[in-house]
Each structure stands twice: as structure tokens, then as C-alpha cells.
N, C-alpha and C positions, 0 to 999 in steps of 0.2 A: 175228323180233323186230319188236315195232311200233316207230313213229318215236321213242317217248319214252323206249323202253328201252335203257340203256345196257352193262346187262351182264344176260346170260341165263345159268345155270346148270341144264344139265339130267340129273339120272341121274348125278352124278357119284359116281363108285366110286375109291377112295383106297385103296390097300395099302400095306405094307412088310413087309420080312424082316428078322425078330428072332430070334435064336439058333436059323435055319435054319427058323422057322416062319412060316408067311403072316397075317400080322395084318392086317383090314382096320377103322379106325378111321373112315371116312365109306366109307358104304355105301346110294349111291340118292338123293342131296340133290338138291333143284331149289328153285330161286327164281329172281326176276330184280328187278332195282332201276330204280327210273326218272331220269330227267333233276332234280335238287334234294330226290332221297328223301331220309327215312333207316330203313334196315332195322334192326331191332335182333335181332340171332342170339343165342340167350339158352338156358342149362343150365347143366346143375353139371360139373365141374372133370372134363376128359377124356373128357366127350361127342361129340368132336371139330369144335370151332367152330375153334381155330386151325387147324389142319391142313386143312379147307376152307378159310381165308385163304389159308394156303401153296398151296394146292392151285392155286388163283384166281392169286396171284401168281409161278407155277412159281418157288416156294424152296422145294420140296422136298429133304430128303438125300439120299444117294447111293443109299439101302435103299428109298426110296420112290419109288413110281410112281403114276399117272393109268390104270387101270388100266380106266375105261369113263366114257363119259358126254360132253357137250359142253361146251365154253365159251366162249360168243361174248362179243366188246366191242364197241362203236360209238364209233369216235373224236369226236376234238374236228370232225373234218371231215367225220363220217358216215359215214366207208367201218367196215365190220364185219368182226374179226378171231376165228377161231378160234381162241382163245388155246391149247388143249390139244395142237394141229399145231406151234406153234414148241417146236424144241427147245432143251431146257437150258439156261439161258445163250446164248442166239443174240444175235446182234446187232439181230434186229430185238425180242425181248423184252426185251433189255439197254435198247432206247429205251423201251418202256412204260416203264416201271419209274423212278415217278419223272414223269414229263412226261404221261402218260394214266390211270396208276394209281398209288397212293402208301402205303405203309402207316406207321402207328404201332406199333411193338411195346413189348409189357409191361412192360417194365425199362427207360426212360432211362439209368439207373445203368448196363448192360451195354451199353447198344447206342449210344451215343456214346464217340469214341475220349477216354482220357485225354491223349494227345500232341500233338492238335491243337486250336487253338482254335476257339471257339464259330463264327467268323466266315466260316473255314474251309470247316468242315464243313457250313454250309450253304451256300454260294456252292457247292461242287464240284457238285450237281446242276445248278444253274443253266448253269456254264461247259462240263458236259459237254452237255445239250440243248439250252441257246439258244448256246451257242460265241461270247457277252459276255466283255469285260475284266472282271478280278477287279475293277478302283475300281467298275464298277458294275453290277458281284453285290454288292459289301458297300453300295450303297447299296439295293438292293433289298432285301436282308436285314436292316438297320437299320431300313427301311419295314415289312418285315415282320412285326420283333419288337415294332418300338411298336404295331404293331397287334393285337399279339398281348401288351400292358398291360407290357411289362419296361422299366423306364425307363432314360434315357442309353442307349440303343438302341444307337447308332454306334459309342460307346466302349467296351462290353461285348461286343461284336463280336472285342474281344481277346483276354475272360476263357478260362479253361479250364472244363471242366465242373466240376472240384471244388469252381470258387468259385460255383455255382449250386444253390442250394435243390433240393428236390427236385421242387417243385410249377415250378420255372422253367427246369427240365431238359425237364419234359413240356412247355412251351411250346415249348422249343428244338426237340424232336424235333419237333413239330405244326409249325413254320416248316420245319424239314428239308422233312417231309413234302408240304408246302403252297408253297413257294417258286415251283416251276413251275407252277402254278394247274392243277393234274391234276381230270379228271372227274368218276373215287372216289376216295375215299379208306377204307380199312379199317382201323381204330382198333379192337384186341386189348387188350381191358380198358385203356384208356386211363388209369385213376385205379387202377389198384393200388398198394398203399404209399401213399399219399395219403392226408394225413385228412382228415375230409367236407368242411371249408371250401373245401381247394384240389379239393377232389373236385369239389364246383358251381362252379367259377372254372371249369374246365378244361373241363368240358362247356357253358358256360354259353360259351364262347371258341370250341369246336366248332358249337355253332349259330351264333354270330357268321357264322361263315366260311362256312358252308352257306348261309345267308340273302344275304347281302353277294355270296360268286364263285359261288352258283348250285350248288356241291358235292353230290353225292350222297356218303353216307355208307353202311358198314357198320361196326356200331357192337355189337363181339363183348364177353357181359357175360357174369355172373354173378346178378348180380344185378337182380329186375325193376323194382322202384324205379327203378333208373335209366333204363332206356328209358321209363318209365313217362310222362313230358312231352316227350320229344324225337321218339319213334320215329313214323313214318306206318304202320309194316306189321313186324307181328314175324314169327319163324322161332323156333321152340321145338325145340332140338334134345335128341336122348332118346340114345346108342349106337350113335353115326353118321349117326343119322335125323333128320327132321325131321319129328316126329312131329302137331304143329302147325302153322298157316302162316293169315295173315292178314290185316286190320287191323288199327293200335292198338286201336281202341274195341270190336272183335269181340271178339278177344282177351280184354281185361280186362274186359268188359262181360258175355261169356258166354264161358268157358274152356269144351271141347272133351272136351280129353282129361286124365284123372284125375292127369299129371304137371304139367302146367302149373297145373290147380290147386291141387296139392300145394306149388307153387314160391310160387305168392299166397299161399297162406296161412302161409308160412314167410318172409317179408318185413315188417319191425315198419312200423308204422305210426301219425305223428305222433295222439297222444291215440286211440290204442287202448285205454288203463286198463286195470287190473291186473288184471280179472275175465277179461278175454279174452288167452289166454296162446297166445301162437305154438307151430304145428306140425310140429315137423319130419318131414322125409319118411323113412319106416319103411326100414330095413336098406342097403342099400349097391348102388354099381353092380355087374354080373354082372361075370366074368371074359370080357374080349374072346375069349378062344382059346374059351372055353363058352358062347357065348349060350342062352338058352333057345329052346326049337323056335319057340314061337310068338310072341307081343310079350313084348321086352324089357323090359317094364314091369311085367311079369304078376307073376313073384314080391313087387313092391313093393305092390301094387296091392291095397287093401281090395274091389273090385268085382270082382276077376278069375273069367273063369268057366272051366271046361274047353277051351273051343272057344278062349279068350285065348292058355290056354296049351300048345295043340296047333298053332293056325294063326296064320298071320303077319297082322295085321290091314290090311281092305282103305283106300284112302284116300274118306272122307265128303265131299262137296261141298256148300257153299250158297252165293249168292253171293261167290263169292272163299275162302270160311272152308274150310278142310282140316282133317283131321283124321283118324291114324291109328288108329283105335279101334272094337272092337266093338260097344260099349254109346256109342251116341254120343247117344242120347236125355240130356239134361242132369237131368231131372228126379232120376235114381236119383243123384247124385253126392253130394246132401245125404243120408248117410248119417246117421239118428237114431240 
């Protein structure tokens, strides 16, 4: 790891066992993030971007294991941790978690407690890694929330979640998350359920924080619009893979492989006009348990040629640009 890199991901292989079969849902990922990045991990629905999250923050279930591959961190102090060597729930992962690394998950609505209050439940990280009195965690967390635009900050600090909107639940989790000023932080579709207003509040609140404490981000989506202004370096993941890998401007400026293109052009786009009608990406993901022999892309794929879908495609390099694919020459993708 060079000095600026904070977390390295290399070859990581992710399994579980599902009614006695081995299903491996990340299969070979590597990336790494730097000191104020932000990465944006980007596919369609069961690609396996959260379970690389989990994978990164060992919250795996009981069925699931780390099954190859590396995962180093670089602290707040420099020293570098194997993250994939501490086991389960250790005490010394139980300290990342939270204080070096932080995540957002999907659902505020699920993953704040109904029983405690807002004020609470963000102080308890605080008191459990810096070992401060509660009066001032809740002034930190008051600091926090005004910072993060919810007004009467201190007083609200009472409320329970059900008296919080839904766009100011995702604020609440993002101070969860951000309270102990952690390194990464990995944000798992951050704006789901959200309509698009509180959708740019919330990401527009994520760069706040990224700019301001210096944060690196992983920023797991759906959709590319949205990483589209924020992200420094994308990851296009295809069936466990990362079949893409990049810069921003590489990326959307000259796409690689025939899925990531298929993801651009199936994204609307402000005064597209009516003549130009959005693509969606032809037939469905493969069955995990059946992958196809060669790229998992191949059956989707208007370019696929025999050799696609015989052999597993090798990885293309040019400065920094990856790319999983046979046919990497860009020319042939403008299909007339």
C-alpha cells in the first residue's frame, strides 16, 4: 500500500452456504481508495456490491465466509491492518467499526432502533470509542446534526425515529455513522426510498462531510447518475466481478466494457427529448449456482463472440483503465 492509500482490496472471494450449496456472490474484486477519495461501486440489484461492503466490514452471517483474497486498512495513525485475519466480532474489529470505519445501510427505517432515542443512539458510539460522558456525546451529536442541516439540533436529540421524516432519519444514520470522524466511510445506496429532492440534500450533505473531515468514501449505487458528480474513480461490478475499474472521466468519457455502456445508456438524462428513447439492458442476470463458462455478460451481450462465451475474459490495462473484456477496442460498440 502506498502512503495515501487507506484501504486495499485484493482478489477478494466471498462464499455462503444456501440449502447445502456453495454460492459465491463476490468472486476476484480488488480495488483500493485513497486518503479524501470517493469510489463509486456501481450495478444492478445482486451484483454483489453490499456483500463486498459486508465483506470489508466483517458483517458477514453465520453462512458466509472470506474465502480468499486480502484486506488491508491504514489507520488514523498509519499503522496497517489486515482486516480479513481478525476474527468475527473480535475486540480489536469490534474497535474499527465505527471509530476507523463506518457504514450507512439501506433502510434508516430498519436499522435505527424504535425504542431509543435519536440522541442515544448516536452518543453510544461515541461513549463506547472515545469513553466521554453522555452530557458531552449529546453535545457532539447536537454539533453533529446541525451540521448535518436538522434544526433545534439539541432538542431533537429526544425525539424518537418515528418523529423523523424519512430524508432526516438518513441524516440521523450519516451522524450515526460520522460521529467518531472515521476514515471510510461506505454509504449502501444511501438515497433509497427517497424522492430525488431529499436524494441531492443527502448526497449533497455526503460531500459536505468528505470535503470539510477529509473522509474517503464508498459510495454503493445503482444507479450512474448518481456517482456521476461526486465519484473520483468508479468500480462497475457485473456477477461478483469488477468487470470495469477506473476514473470518473475514463469511465463516462470512454466506457470499456459493453455492460457499463448498457448501464449509460439506460440512465434518463436532463433534455434527452422524446426522439431519443432510453435502453434497457436485454434479458436478466444468470443464475449464481449456473454461471456461463466464459463472461458472465456474454448471453446479455449484442457483441458476444464464441471465444466470450467459451473463455473467461482476460483484464485490459491503460493508464489506470481496466477492463474485463474481449473486444476492448471501443470502436465496434457503436453497433449500426
Amino acid at each position: 500500500m502506498t502512503n495515501n492509500v487507506i484501504l486495499s482490496v485484493e482478489d477478494l472471494c466471498t462464499s455462503f452456504i444456501v440449502n447445502k450449496k456453495t454460492i459465491v456472490p463476490v468472486n476476484g474484486v480488488s480495488f483500493e481508495i485513497r486518503k479524501g477519495e470517493i469510489l463509486g461501486l456501481v450495478g444492478e440489484s445482486g451484483c454483489g456490491k453490499s456483500v463486498t461492503a459486508h465483506s470489508v466490514m466483517k458483517l458477514l452471517p453465520n453462512n458466509g465466509e472470506i474465502v480468499r483474497g486480502t484486506v488491508k486498512f491504514r489507520n488514523k495513525t498509519g499503522e496497517i491492518f489486515e482486516l480479513q485475519d481478525m476474527k468475527k466480532f473480535s475486540r480489536k474489529m469490534t474497535a474499527f467499526r465505527g471509530s476507523e470505519i463506518s457504514m450507512i445501510f439501506q433502510d434508516p427505517m430498519a436499522s435505527l432502533n424504535p425504542v431509543y432515542n435519536i440522541g442515544d443512539q448516536i452518543v453510544e458510539g461515541l461513549r463506547i470509542h472515545e469513553k466521554i460522558s453522555k452530557k458531552q456525546g449529546n453535545i457532539r451529536a447536537a454539533e453533529m446534526l446541525a451540521m448535518l442541516g436538522i434544526p433545534n439540533a439539541a432538542d431533537r436529540l429526544k425525539d424518537y425515529p418515528h418523529q423523523f421524516s424519512g430524508g432526516m432519519k438518513q441524516r440521523v444514520m450519516i451522524a450515526i455513522a460520522m460521529i467518531c470522524n472515521p476514515s471510510l466511510l461506505i454509504a449502501d445506496e444511501p438515497t433509497t426510498a427517497l424522492d430525488v429532492t431529499i436524494q441531492a440534500q443527502i448526497l449533497e450533505l455526503m460531500q459536505k462531510m468528505q470535503k470539510e473531515l477529509g473522509t474517503s468514501i464508498i459510495l454503493i449505487t445503482h444507479n450512474m447518475g448518481i456517482v456521476a458528480d461526486m465519484a473520483d474513480n468508479l468500480a462497475v461490478m457485473y456477477m461478483g466481478k469488477i468487470v470495469e475499474y477506473g476514473s470518473a472521466d475514463q469511465v463516462f468519457e470512454k466506457p470499456c466494457h459493453p455492460y457499463t455502456k448498457a448501464l449509460l445508456k439506460s440512465v434518463p438524462v436532463l433534455g434527452i427529448g422524446k426522439q431519443k428513447r432510453l435502453k434497457p439492458i436485454k434479458g436478466s442476470t444468470p443464475d449464481i449456482n449456473n454461471l456461463p463458462e466464459g463472461c458472465e455478460f456474454a448471453p446479455r451481450c449484442d457483441f458476444a463472440s464464441k471465444k466470450c462465451r467459451n473463455t473467461p475474459p482476460d483484464v485490459f490495462i491503460e493508464q489506470g483503465h481496466r477492463a474485463k473484456c474481449w473486444n476492448i477496442d471501443g470502436a465496434y460498440y457503436e453497433k449500426k
